[in-house]
N, C-alpha and C positions, 0 to 999 in steps of 0.2 A: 792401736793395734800395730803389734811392729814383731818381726822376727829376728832371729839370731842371726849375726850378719860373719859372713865366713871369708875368710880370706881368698879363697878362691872355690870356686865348685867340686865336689865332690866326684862327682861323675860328669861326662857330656856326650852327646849322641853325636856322632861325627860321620857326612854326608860323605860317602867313599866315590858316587859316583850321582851324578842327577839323571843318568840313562837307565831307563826301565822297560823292559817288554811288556809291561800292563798299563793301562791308561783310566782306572777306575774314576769311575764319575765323580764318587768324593773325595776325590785327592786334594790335598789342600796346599798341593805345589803346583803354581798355576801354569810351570814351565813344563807340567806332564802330556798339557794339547798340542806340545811341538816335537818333529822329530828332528831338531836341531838343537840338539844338546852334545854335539863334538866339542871336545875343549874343556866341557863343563863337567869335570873327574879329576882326580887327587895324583898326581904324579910320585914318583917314587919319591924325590928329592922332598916335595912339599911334607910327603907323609912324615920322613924323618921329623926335619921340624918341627910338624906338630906335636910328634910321640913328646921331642925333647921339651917341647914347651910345657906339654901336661906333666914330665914327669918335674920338671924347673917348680913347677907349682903344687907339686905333690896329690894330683888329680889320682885317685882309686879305681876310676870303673870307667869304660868305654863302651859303648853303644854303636857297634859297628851299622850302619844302614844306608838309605839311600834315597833315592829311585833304587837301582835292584843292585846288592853289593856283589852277587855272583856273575853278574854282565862284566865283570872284571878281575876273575878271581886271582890271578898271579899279585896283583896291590895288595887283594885283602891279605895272600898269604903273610907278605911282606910286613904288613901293619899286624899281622898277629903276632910273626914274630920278635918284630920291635917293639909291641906290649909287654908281651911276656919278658922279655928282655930285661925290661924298665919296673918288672912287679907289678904292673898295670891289670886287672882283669877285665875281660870283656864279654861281650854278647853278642850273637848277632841277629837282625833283622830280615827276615828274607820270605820271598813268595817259594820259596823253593823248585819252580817250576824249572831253572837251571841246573840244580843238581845233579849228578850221573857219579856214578861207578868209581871215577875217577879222581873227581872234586872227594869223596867222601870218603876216598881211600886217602889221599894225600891229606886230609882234615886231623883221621883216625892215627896214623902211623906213623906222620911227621910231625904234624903239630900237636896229635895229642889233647884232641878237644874235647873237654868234658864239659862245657859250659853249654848252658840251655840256646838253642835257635827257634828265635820267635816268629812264627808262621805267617803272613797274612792271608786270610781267607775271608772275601768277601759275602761266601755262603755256602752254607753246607748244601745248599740246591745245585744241581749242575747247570740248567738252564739259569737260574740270577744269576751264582759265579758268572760265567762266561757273557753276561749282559753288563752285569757288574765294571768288568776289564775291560770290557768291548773287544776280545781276543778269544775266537775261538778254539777250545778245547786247554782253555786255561785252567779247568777245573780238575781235569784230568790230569795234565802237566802238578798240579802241585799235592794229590795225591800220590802220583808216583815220586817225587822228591820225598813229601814225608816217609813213604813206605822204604828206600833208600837209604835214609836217616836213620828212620829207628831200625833197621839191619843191621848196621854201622855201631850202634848204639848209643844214639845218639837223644840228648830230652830236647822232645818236642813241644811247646806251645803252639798255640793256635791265639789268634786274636780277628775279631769281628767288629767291624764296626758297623755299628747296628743304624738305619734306615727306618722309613718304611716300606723300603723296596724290600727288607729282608727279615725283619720283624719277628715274620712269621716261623722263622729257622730255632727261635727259641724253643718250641714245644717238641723240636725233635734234637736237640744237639747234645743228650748226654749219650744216646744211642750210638752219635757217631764219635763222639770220643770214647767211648768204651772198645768201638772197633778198630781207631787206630790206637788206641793204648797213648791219647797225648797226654802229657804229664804235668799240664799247667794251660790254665784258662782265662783269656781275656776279653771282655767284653766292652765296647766304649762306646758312647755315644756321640752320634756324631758332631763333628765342629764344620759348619755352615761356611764351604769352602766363598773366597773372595769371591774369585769368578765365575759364580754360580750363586750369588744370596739370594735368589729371592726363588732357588728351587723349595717347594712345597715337602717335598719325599726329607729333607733334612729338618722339620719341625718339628721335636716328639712331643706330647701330653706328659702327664704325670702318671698317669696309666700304663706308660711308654716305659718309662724311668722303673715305676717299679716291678713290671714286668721283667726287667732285665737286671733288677735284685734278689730277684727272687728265682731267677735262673741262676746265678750265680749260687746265690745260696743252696738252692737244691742239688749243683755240683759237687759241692764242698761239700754237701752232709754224704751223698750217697756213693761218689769216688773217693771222696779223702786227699782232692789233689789241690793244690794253690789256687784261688782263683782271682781277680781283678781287675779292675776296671781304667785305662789309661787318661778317663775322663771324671771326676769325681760325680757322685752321686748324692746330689746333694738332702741332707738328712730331714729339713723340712719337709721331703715330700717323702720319703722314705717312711717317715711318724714314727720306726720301734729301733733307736740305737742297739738294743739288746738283743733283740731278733738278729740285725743286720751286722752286727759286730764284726762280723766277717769278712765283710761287703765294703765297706765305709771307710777302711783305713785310707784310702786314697786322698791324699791331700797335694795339692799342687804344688811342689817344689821347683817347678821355674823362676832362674835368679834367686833363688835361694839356695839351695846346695847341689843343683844342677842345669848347664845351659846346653845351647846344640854350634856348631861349627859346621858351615856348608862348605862345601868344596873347592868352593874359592877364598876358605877363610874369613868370611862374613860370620859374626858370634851373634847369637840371637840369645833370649833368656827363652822362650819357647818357637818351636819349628816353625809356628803359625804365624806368627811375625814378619811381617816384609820390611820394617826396617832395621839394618843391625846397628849395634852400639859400638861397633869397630872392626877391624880384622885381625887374625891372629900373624898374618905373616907381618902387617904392619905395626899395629900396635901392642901386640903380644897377648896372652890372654887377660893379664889382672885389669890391664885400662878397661878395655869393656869392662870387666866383672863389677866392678867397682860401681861402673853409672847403670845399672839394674835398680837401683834404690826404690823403685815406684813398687817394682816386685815385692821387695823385703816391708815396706811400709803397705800393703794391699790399697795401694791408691788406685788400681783400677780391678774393682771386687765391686760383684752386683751389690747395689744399696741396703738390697735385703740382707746380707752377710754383715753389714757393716755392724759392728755392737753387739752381734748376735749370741748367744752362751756357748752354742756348739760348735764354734769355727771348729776349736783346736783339733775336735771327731769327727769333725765333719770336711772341712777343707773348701765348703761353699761351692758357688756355682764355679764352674771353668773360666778362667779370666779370656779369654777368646771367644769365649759363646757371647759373654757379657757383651767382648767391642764388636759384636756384631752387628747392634744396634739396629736390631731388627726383634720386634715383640716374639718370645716365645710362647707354641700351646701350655708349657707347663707355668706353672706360680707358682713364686720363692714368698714363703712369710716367717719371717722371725721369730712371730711369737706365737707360733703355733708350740702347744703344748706338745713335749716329746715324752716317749716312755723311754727313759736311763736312769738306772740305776750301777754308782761303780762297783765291782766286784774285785777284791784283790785277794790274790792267791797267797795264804799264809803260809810264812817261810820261819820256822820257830829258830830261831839262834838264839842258842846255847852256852853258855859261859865257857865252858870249855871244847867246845868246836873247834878243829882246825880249819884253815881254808889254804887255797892256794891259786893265784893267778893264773888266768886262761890267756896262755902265749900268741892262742890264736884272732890273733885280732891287729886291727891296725888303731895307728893312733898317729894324732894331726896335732899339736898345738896351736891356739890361736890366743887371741887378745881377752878374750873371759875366761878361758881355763884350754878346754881342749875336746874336740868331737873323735867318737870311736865311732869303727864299724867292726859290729859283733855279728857275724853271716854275711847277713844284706841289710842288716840293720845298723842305723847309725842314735848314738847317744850321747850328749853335750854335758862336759862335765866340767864344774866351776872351777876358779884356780883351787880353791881351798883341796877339793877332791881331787886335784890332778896330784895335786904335791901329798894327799894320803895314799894316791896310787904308788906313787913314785919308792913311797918309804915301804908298800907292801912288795912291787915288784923287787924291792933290794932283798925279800926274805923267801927264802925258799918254801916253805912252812911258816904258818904264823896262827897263832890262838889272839883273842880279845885283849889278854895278858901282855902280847909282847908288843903291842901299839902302845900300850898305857903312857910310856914317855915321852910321844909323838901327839896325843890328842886327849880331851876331856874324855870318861869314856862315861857316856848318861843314854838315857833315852836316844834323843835325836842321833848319836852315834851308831847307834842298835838297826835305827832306821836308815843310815844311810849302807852297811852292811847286807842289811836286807834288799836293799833295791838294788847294790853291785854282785848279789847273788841271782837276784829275780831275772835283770839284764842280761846275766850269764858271764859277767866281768869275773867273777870269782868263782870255785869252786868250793863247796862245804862237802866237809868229812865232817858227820854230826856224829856225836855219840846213841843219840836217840833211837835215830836211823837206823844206823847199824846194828842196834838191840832190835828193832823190829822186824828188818828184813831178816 
């Protein structure tokens, strides 16, 4: 079992600040029980650096977060606009309870933000919330920032991490997204902070787990808005691939095509980790990248994952829940019979179809061929197909006909057509189509 290994990460969540005005019980930064985090925040000069390291390595996607990235918003300004700068896209991270008027005007009008802000909300209860934080009337504070936000017009997510302190927020939460209109849903299970493993309230069943697939899924069907899960879900206990199709895409890519950068430049392959693989101001980013290999080879994946049929839909248990090494309510089994069957969407090409390349997209080459990202999706493609790319993007226009002097053209070519349509790589102008619409 081994992944595709990338020259550098894809994306990386980068700590703009370790100072937060929330101190949630499950935090799984153990420097949240101190209020001595001066010093421990991103300086203007270091930002650059970073920006210029990620762009030196041709990093796509930024994950602006924290402790609370608004407890310092003139940096985050500064680091958006040296993203943007750089072609870099980002996100951000935020309890929103700092938000005002002011942050959201200079957000809208200067920077011109149209990227999603992903919420944390401990509970859609106002008395958990604010037990949750252990900060009164924090529940309030981060309603009024969303309601801010989306005035601004700005897309909100919301993300929970689910307890059993707060469980029970499931059977009321499509209610309150429908009232504040959030536009994307995340639910995670939670990861058994250090300084706290042997709390009870972070141990779920499998009951637990699918309870909180089937939240999801009920989102998805009756809003129609994204939903997902920051913790994978794992499908042996979920039992209907087909059902949960939805639900399931969550597969761990820590050290694989993305890592996090704390704020003192420490590179982790996931946040959860206390020790890093280097630093960015010293070592740069690829030395670390490079020694993640344990990631890429799943050397630390529960035993039940190991050999299992379904990693690749599945994503297995959380590799952090694993090194908790502490017995979970739930059980993982391999060879639990699943219900999947694959379903593929038929894309009829045409002999004489034209097609024509979709500009909007990025592309990376690497040592097997080359990874794209198509939206928010990324797709790895061999040398062979990088170099059929290469001869389609030289043609403005192209039918089946005018590769002929470039590749065999049989079946398996038909097939690979098909998948750079299905992907979204290419565009088809069918004649078929056209007659029916």
């Amino acid at each position: 079992m081994e992944s595709i290994r990338l020259s550098a990460p894809l994306s990386v969540e980068l700590t703009l600040t370790k100072g937060c005005n929330h101190k949630c019980l499950h935090c799984y930064n153990p420097w949240r029980k101190s209020n001595n985090t001066i010093g421990n925040k991103l300086t203007i000069e270091q930002i650059d650096k970073i920006v210029d390291e990620l762009a030196k390595n041709n990093v796509w996607h930024v994950t602006i977060s924290g402790g609370e990235p608004l407890t310092m918003p003139n940096e985050m300004f500064h680091l958006i606009r040296q993203l943007d700068k750089n072609g870099i896209t980002y996100s951000i991270n935020s309890n929103l309870t700092l938000m005002t008027e002011e942050i959201a005007d200079f957000l809208k009008e200067k920077l011109k933000l149209k990227t999603l802000i992903l919420t944390s909300l401990p509970s859609i209860n106002e008395k958990k919330c604010d037990e949750i934080t252990q900060i009164d009337g924090s529940y309030q504070r981060i309603l009024k920032g969303i309601s801010i936000s989306k005035q601004h017009g700005f897309k909100i997510g919301i993300n929970i991490v689910i307890t059993k302190k707060n469980i029970d927020d499931l059977d009321n939460i499509l209610e309150f997204l429908k009232e504040f209109k959030i536009d994307y849903l995340s639910i995670s299970t939670v990861i058994p902070p250090s300084y706290d493993i042997l709390n009870k309230d972070y141990y779920l069943t499998n009951e637990d787990i699918v309870r909180v697939a089937d939240c999801l899924l009920e989102v998805h069907k009756k809003l129609g808005i994204d939903v997902d899960s920051v913790t994978p879900l794992p499908l042996c206990i979920l039992g209907d691939a087909n059902k949960y199709q939805n639900v399931i895409s969550t597969s761990c890519s820590a050290g694989i095509n993305r890592c996090d950068i704390d704020c003192n430049g420490d590179i982790f392959a996931c946040s959860h980790e206390n020790t890093p693989y280097g630093n960015i101001f010293v070592e740069g980013l690829k030395k670390s990248w490079d020694k993640m290999d344990m990631w890429r080879h799943f050397q630390n994946i529960n035993k039940e994952c190991i050999d299992c049929n379904y990693m690749d839909i599945c994503g297995g248990e959380c590799r952090m829940i694993t090194n908790t090494k502490i017995p979970q309510l739930y059980s993982l089994n391999k060879n639990k019979k699943i219900n999947y069957s694959q379903e593929f969407n038929s894309i009829k090409i045409m002999e004489n179809d034209k097609f024509t390349i979709n500009n909007n997209i990025k592309l990376r080459k690497e040592n097997f061929g080359a990874v794209l990202r198509i939206d928010y999706d990324d797709f790895f493609l061999s040398e062979n197909m990088l170099q059929l790319y290469s001869v389609m993007k030289e043609l403005e226009e192209f039918s089946i006909q005018d590769l002929q002097e470039f590749v065999e053209i049989n079946e398996n070519f038909y097939n690979i057509i098909d998948y750079m349509v299905k992907i979204g790589l290419l565009n088809q102008k069918s004649e078929l189509l056209e007659t029916i619409s």
